[in-house]
C-alpha positions as CSV (number, residue, x, y, z in Angstrom):
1,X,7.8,-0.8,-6.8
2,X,11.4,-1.0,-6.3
3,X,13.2,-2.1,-2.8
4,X,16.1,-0.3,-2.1
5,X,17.7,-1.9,1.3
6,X,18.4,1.0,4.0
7,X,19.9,-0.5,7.3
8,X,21.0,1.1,9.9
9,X,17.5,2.0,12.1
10,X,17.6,-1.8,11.6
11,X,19.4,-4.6,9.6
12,X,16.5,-4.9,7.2
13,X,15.1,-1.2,6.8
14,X,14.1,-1.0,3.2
15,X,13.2,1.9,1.2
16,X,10.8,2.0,-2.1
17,X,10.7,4.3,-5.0
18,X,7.7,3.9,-7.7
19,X,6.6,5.8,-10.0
20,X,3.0,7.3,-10.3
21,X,1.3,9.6,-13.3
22,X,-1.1,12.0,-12.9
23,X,-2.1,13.4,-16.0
24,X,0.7,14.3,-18.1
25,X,3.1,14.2,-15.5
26,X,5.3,11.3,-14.0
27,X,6.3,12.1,-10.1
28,X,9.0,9.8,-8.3
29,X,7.8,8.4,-4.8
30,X,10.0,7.6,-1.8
31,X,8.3,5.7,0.8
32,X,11.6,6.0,3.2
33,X,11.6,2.6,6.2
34,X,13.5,5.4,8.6
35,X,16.8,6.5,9.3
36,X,16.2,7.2,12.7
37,X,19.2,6.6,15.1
38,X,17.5,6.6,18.3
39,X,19.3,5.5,21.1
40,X,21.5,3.0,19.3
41,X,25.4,2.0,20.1
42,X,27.8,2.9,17.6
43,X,31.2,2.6,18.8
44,X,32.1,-0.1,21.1
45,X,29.6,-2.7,21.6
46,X,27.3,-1.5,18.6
47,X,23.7,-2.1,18.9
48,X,24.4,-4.5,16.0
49,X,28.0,-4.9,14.0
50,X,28.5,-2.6,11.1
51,X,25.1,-0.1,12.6
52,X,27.6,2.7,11.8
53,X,28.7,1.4,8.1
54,X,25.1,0.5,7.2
55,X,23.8,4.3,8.4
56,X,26.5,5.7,6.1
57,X,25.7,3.9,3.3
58,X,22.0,4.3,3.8
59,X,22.2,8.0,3.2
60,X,24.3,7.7,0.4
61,X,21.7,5.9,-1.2
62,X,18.7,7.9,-0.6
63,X,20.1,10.8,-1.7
64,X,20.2,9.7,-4.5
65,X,17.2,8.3,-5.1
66,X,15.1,11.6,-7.6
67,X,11.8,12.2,-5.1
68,X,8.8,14.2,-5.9
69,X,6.6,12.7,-3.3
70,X,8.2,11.9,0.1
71,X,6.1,9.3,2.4
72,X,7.8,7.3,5.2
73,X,7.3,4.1,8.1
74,X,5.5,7.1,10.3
75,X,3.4,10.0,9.3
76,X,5.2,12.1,11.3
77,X,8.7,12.1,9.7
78,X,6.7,13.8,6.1
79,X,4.3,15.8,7.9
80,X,1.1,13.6,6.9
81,X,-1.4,15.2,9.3
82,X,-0.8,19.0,7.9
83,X,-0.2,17.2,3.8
84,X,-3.7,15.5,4.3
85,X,-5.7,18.5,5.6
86,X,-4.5,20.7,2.7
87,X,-5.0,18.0,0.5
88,X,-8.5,17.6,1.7
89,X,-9.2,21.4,1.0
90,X,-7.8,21.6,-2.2
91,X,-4.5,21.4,-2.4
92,X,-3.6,18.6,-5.0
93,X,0.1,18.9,-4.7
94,X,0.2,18.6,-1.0
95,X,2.1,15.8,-1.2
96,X,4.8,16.7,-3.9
97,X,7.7,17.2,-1.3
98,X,11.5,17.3,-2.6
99,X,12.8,19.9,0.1
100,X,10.5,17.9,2.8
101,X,12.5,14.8,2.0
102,X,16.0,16.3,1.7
103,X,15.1,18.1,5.2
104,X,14.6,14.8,6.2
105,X,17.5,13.4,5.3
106,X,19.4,16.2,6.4
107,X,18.3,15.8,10.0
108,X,18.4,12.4,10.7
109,X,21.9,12.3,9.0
110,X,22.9,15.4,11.7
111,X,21.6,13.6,14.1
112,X,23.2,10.2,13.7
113,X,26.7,12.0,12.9
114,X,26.6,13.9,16.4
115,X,25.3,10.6,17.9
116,X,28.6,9.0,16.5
117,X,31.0,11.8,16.7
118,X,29.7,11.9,20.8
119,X,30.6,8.3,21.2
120,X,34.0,8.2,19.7
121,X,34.3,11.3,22.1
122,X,33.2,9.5,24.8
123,X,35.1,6.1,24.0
124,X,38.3,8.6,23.2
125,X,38.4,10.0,26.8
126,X,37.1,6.6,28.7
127,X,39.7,4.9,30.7
């Protein structure tokens, strides 16, 4: 396994990639920490100095990192509960996700940029 350092949810969040074979085929796995933004501070008194810088950078990396299978910190942010059941009745690619993990990234990216773009708003029009 490879650890690829992800801050931003926090200092340390770290991402791994592996490899795996199954049969004659090689799939690439991201196990993403998460690039959730929450309720963090990103202009002003930031949550944690450079949270903003690190988030950035974060997604710059993980997109490019080649994924086949997408897992994650929390079952919920690739879907586990629905992958597992069809993987339990049959479905042996369940788990091979590449559009689940760039809709993943995709949204929490969204989401961190209008969380930013609202506080430089906000910070803008503050006396």
């Amino acid at each position: 396994m490879t650890a690829h350092l992800t801050p931003g949810h926090t200092r340390g969040t770290t991402t791994w990639t592996t490899k795996i074979r199954d049969g004659g085929r090689t799939y690439d796995v991201v196990f993403v920490g998460s690039q959730s933004s929450l309720d963090y501070k990103f202009v002003g008194q930031e949550s944690y100095t450079g949270i903003a810088a690190d988030f950035v950078k974060s997604f710059a990396i993980l997109k490019n990192l080649p994924c086949d299978i997408f897992l994650a910190s929390h079952g919920s942010f690739f879907h586990f509960a629905d992958k597992h059941e069809r993987f339990i009745n049959g479905d042996t690619n369940a788990f091979v996700d590449p559009d689940g993990y760039n809709r993943y990234l995709s949204n929490s990216e969204k989401d961190f940029r209008q969380k930013l773009d609202q506080q430089k708003q906000q910070a803008a029009t503050s006396p």
